[in-house]
N, C-alpha and C positions, 0 to 999 in steps of 0.2 A: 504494500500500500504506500503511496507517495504520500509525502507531506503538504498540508497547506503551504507552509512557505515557501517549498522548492517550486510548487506550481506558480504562483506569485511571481519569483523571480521571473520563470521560463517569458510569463506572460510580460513584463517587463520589458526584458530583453528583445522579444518579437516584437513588442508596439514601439520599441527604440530602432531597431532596425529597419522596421515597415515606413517608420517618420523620416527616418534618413532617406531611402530610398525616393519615397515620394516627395521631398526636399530636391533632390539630385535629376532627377526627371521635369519638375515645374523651372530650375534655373539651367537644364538643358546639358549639365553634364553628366547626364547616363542617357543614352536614346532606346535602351532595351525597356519592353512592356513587362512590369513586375507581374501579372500574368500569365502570360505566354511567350514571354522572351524574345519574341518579334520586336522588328523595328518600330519606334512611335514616328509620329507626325508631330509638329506644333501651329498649330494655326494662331489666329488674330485673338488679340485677348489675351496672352497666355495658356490660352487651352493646349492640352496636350492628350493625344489621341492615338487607339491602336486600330489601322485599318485590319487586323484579323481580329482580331478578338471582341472591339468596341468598346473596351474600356475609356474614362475617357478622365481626366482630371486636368483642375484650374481652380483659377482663384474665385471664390462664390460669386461674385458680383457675374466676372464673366458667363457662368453656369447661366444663374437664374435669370440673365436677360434674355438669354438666349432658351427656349420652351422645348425646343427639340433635343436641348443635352442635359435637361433635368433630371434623370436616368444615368449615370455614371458608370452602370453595369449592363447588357443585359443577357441573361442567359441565351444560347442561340443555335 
């Protein structure tokens, strides 16, 4: 049986790397999709985008003015 804390940390550790990663992608030095490891796009706004996958990530303002990438994910 694992302990509370040791889960704790794991989870830590993953939301500190996941933050990085999507840090590293929105200022454009990683262009791989933390998804599918496809190449991304970046379009107008900051948006950054994977044409296989459709993942899509940016800064909220850009998201929510724009209605069609309200959706960040979608299964497909």
């Amino acid at each position: 049986m694992s302990s509370g804390s040791s889960d704790t940390g794991n989870l830590f550790s993953f939301a500190k790397t996941l933050d990085q990663e999507l840090a590293a992608l929105l200022r454009g030095a990683s262009l791989e999709c933390i998804v599918c490891g496809e190449f991304v796009m970046h379009a107008r706004g900051g948006v950054v985008f994977c044409p296989e996958c459709g993942v899509q990530l940016g800064p909220e303002a850009a998201l929510s003015d724009r209605p069609e990438l309200e959706f960040l994910s979608q299964a497909g």
